[in-house]
C-alpha positions as a Markdown table, in Angstrom:
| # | Residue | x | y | z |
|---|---|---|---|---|
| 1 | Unk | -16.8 | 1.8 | 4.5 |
| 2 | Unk | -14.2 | -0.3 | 2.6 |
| 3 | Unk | -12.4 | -2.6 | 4.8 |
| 4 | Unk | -8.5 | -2.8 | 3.8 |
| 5 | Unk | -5.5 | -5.1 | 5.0 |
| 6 | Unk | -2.9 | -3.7 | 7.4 |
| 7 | Unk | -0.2 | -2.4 | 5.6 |
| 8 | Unk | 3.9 | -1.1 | 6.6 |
| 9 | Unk | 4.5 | 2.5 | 4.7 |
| 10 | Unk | 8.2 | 3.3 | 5.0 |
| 11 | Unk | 10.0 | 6.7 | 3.3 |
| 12 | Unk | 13.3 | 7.4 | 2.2 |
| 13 | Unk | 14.9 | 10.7 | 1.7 |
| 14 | Unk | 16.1 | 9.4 | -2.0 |
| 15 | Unk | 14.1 | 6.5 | -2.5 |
| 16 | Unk | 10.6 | 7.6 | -2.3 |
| 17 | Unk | 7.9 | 5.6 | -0.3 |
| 18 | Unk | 8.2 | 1.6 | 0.2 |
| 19 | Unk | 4.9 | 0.1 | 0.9 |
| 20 | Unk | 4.4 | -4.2 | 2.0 |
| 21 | Unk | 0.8 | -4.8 | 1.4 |
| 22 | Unk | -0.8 | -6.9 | 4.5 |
| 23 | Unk | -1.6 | -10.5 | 3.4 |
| 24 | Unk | -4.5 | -10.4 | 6.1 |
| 25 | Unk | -3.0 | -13.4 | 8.2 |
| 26 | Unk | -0.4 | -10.7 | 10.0 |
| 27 | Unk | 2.1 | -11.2 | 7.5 |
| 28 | Unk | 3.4 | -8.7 | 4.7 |
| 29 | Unk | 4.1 | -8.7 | 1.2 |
| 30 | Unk | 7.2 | -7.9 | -0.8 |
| 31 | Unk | 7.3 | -4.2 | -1.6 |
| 32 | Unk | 6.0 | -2.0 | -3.8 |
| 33 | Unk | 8.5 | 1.5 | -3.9 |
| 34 | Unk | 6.9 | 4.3 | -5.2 |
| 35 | Unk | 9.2 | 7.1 | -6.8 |
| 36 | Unk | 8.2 | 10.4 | -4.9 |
| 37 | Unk | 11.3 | 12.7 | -5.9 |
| 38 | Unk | 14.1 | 13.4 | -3.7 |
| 39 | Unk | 14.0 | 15.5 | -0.6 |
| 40 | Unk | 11.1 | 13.9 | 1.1 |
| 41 | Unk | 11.0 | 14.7 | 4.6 |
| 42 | Unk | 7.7 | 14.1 | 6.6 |
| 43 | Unk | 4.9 | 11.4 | 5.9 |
| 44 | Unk | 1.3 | 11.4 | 7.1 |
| 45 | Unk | -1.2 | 8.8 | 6.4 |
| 46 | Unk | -5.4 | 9.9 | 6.4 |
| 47 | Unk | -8.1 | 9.3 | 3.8 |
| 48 | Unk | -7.2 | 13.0 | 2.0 |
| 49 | Unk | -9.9 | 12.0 | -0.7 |
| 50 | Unk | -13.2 | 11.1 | 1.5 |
| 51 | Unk | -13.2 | 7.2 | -0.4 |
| 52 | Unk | -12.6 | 5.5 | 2.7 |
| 53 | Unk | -8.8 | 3.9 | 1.6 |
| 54 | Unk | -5.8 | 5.6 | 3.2 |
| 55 | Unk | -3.6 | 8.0 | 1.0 |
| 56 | Unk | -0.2 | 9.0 | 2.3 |
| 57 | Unk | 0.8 | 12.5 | 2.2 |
| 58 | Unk | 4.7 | 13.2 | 1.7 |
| 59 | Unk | 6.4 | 16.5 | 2.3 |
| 60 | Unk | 9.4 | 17.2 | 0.2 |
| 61 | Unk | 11.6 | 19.8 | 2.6 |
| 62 | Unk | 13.5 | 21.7 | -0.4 |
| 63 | Unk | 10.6 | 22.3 | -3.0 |
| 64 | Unk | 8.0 | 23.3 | -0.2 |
| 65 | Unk | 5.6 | 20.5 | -1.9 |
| 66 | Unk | 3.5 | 18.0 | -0.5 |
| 67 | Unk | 3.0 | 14.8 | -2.7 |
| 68 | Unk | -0.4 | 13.0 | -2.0 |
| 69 | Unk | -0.1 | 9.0 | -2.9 |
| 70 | Unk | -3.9 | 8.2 | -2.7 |
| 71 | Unk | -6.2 | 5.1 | -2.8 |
| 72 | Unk | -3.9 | 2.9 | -0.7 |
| 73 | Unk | -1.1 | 2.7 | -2.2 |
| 74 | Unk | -1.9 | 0.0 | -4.2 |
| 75 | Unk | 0.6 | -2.1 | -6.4 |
């Protein structure tokens, strides 16, 4: 299993997902957005892809669509 850094995942009903990487020392890096669409609602973080690093599932509320981020989220 792949070991990764501690990492904030934020979401935005506009602005998509915001993601601050974990230095490893308990300290964050400046973020990385990810443009998602508009509408998103809910967000859920798992490994959806069985590689070990955590995707982050986003459900948009007026398309009725889940948008999978995976590996991470890394920049």
């Amino acid at each position: 299993m792949r070991a990764s850094r501690p990492r904030l995942v934020s979401l935005t009903p506009t602005q998509g997902i915001r993601v601050l990487p974990g230095v490893g020392d308990g300290t964050l890096q400046p973020f990385v957005a990810h443009d998602i669409g508009h509408n998103a609602w809910t967000i859920a973080l798992g490994d959806v892809d069985g590689d070990f690093m955590p995707d982050v599932a986003v459900g948009r509320e007026i398309e009725d669509t889940v948008v999978v981020v995976r590996n991470g989220l890394l920049p």
